[in-house]
C-alpha positions in Angstrom: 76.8 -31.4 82.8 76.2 -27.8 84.4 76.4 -29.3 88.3 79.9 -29.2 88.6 80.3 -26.0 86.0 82.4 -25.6 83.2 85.5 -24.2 82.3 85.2 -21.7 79.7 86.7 -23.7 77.1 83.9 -26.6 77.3 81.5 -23.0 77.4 82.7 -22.3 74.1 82.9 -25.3 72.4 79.1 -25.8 73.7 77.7 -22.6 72.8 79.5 -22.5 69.6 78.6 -26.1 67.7 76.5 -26.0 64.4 74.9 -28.9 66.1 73.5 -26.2 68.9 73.1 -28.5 72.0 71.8 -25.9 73.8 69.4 -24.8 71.9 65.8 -26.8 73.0 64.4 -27.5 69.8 61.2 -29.7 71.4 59.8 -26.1 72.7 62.0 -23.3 70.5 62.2 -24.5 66.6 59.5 -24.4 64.8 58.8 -26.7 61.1 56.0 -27.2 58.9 54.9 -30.7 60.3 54.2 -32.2 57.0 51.5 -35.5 56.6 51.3 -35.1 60.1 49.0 -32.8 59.9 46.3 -34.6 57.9 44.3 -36.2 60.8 43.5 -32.1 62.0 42.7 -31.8 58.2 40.5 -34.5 58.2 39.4 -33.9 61.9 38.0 -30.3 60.9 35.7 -31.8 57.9 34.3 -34.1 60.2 33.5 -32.0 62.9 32.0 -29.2 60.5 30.1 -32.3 59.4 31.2 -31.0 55.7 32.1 -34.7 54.9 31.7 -37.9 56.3 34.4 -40.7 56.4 32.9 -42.3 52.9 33.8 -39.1 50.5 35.9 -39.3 47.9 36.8 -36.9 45.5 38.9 -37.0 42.2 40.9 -40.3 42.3 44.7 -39.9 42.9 46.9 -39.9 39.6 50.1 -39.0 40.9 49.5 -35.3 40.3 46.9 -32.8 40.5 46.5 -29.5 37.9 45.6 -26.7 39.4 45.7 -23.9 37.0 48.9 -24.5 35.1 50.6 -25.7 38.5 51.0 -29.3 39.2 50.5 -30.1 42.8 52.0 -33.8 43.0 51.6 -36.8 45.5 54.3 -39.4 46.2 52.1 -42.5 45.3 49.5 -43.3 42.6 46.5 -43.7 45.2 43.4 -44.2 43.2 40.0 -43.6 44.3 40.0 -43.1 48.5 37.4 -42.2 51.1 38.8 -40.6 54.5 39.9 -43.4 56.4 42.0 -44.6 53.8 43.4 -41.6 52.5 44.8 -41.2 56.3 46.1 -44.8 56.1 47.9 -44.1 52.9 48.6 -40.5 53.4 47.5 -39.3 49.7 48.6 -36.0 49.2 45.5 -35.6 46.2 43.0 -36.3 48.6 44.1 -34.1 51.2 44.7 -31.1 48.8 41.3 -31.1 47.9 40.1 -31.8 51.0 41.6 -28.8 52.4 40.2 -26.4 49.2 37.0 -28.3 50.1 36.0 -27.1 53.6 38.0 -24.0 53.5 40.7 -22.0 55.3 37.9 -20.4 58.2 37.1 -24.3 58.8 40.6 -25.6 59.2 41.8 -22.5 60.8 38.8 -22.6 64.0 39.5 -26.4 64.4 43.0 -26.5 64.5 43.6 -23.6 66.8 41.4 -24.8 69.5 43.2 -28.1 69.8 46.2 -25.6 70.1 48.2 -24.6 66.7 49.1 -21.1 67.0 49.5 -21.4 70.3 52.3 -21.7 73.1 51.0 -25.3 74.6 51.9 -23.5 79.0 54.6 -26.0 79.2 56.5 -24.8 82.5 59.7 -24.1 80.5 61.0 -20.7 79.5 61.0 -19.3 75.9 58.7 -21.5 74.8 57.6 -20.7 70.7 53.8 -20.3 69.5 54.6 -21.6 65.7 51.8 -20.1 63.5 48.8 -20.9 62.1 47.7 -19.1 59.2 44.3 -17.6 58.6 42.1 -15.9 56.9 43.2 -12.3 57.6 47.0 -13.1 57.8 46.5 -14.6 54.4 45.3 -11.3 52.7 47.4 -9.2 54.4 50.7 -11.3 53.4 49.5 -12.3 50.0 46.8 -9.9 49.0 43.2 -10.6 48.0 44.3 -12.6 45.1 45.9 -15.5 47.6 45.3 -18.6 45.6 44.2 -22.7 46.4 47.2 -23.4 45.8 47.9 -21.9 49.6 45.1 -24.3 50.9 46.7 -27.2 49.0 50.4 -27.0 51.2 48.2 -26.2 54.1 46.3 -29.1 54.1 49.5 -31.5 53.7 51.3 -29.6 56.1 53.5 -27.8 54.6 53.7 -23.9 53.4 52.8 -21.5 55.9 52.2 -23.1 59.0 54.7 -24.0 61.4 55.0 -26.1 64.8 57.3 -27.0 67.6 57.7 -30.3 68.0 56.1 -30.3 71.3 52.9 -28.2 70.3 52.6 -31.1 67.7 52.9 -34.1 70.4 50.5 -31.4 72.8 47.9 -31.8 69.4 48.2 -35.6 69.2 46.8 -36.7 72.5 43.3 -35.2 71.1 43.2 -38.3 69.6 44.6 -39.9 72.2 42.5 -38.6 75.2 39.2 -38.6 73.3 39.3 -34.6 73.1 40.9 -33.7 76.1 44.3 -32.3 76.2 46.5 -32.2 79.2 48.0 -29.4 79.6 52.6 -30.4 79.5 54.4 -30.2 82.7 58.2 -31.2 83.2 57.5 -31.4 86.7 55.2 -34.0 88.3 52.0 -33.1 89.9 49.3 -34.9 91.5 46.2 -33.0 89.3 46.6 -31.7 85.8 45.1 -29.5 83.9 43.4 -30.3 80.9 42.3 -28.0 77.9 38.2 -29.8 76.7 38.2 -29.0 73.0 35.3 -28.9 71.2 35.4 -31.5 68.7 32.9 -34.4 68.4 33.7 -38.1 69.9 32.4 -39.2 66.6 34.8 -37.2 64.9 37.6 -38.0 66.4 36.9 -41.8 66.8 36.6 -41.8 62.8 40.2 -40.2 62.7 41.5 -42.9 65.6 40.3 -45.8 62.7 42.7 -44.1 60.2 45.6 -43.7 62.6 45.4 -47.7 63.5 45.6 -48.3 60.0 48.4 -46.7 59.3 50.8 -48.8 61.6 48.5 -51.5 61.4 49.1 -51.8 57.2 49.3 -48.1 55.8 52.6 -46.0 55.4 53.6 -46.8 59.4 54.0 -50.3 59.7 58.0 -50.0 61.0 56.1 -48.2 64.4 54.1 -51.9 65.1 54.4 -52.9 68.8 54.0 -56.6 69.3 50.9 -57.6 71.2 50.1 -54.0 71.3 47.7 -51.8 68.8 49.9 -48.4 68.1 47.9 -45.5 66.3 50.2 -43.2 64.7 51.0 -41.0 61.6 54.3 -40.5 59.4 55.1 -37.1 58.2 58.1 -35.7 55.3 58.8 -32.7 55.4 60.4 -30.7 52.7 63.6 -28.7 53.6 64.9 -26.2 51.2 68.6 -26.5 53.3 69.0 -30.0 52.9 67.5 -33.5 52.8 63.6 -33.6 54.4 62.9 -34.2 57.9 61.6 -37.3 59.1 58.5 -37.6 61.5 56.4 -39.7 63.4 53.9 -39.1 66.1 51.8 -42.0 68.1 50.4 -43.6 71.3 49.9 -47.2 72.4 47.8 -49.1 73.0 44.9 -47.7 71.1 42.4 -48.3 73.2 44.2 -46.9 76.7 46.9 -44.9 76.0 50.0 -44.8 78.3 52.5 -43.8 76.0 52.4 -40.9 73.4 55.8 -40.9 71.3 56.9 -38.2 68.5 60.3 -38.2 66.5 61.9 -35.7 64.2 64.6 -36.5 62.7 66.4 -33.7 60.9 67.9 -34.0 57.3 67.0 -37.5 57.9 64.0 -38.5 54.6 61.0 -40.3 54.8 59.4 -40.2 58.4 58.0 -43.9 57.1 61.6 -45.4 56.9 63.4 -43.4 59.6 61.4 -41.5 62.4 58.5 -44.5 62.8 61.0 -47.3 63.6 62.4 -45.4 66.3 59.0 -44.7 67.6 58.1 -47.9 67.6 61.3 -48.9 69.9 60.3 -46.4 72.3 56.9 -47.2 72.9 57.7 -51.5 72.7 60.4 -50.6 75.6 57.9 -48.4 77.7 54.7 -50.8 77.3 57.3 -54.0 78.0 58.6 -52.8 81.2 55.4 -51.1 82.1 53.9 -54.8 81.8 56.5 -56.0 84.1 56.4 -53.8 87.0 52.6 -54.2 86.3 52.9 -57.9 86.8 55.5 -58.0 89.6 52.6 -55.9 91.8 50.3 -58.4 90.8 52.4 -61.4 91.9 
């Protein structure tokens, strides 16, 4: 678009859209992430060994009284241990969850697999989104900040914000077994890679929640024929409009080549909208990877 430059009408009409094409939103806007945050949630209890991937707590009802607030879930979910509270994405289980092991707990384990932080992407004016702590907590809320603050946490929402990029950057901890390459746009022959410190075990007990939920839980639109796709959905509330849709994954499960996340603005449920389109991407990749594959072969 920019080779041939612009006349200063097509500058104008660029610059000036509510749609703001130039504006990279993968590395500069920043959202609450919504369910997809859950796996980090249940990735910190794990690796704090605080839980293991049989707890349960108080069965899911729909809705969950805290004080006279009602936190709410979108499904009646019933009684769930870890696993399948990741394949069904129960709000209940995750609040308490997240009131459970505690803000210092979530807060250690999610920043060292990188929230908070700019992911060194070699791209200008990249944003850090925030991760809230302890400290930032009582300073913006006071001593009396409540569990009702660890409840949105824990399902993504309320303070914490993400680029979509630092999100995908988070994912491929599952992905890579606990290593995380540090982004590049351009191509090098060695990367860097950022060793977190979370367990195998841990994160191996996440991976069995994340097949699930394309396999049969709330991702099943992101299925890849012949290929096993871990993944999460995500919603996300937006006070200017409808939600936002998400969906972050890799395929196959067992050897990743392909790590995939869509958000989908004013668009709903990240179940109906973002996963489908997720699942497109990665069936194209993996099919033609396969066929360059074989034509080597032959």
């Amino acid at each position: 678009l920019f080779v041939h430059g612009l006349e200063k009408k097509e500058w104008q009409i660029l610059n000036n859209s509510p749609d703001a094409p130039l504006y990279n939103r993968a590395i500069m806007s920043c959202y609450p992430c919504g369910s997809t945050f859950k796996p980090f949630v249940a990735l910190a209890a794990l690796d704090s060994k605080m839980i293991t991937k049989e707890k349960c707590f108080t069965p899911c009802r729909g809705k969950y009284r805290l004080g006279r607030r009602i936190f709410k879930c979108w499904k009646t979910h019933g009684k769930l241990n870890l696993v399948n509270a990741i394949i069904y994405s129960c709000d209940i289980y995750f609040y308490q969850l997240g009131s459970y092991i505690g803000i210092d707990t979530l807060f250690s384990r999610a920043n060292d697999i990188g929230f908070g932080k700019r992911t060194l992407i070699d791209l200008p004016n990249e944003k850090s989104g925030f991760l809230p702590n302890r400290q930032w907590l009582e300073k913006q809320y006071g001593m009396n900040w409540t569990e009702g603050h660890m409840f949105n946490l824990s399902i993504g929402q309320g303070d914490l914000l993400v680029t979509p990029l630092q999100l995908a950057y988070a994912f491929t901890v599952f992905a890579n077994n606990g290593e995380i390459p540090i982004p590049h746009v351009k191509k090098r022959e060695k990367y860097d890679y950022h060793t977190t410190t979370i367990s195998k075990q841990a994160i191996e007990t996440v991976k069995q929640g994340l097949k699930g939920v394309v396999s049969f839980g709330t991702g099943t639109l992101a299925r890849v024929d012949n290929f096993e796709v871990c993944g999460k959905t995500g919603t996300v509330q937006n006070p200017h409009g409808e939600d936002h849709s998400l969906f972050v994954g890799f395929a196959p499960s067992d050897d990743p080549q392909i790590l995939v996340f869509v958000f989908v603005e004013n668009a709903g449920h990240g179940a109906s909208i973002a996963a489908p389109i997720a699942g497109k991407i990665m069936k194209s990749f993996l099919i033609q990877r396969n066929a360059v594959h074989h034509a080597k072969k032959t």
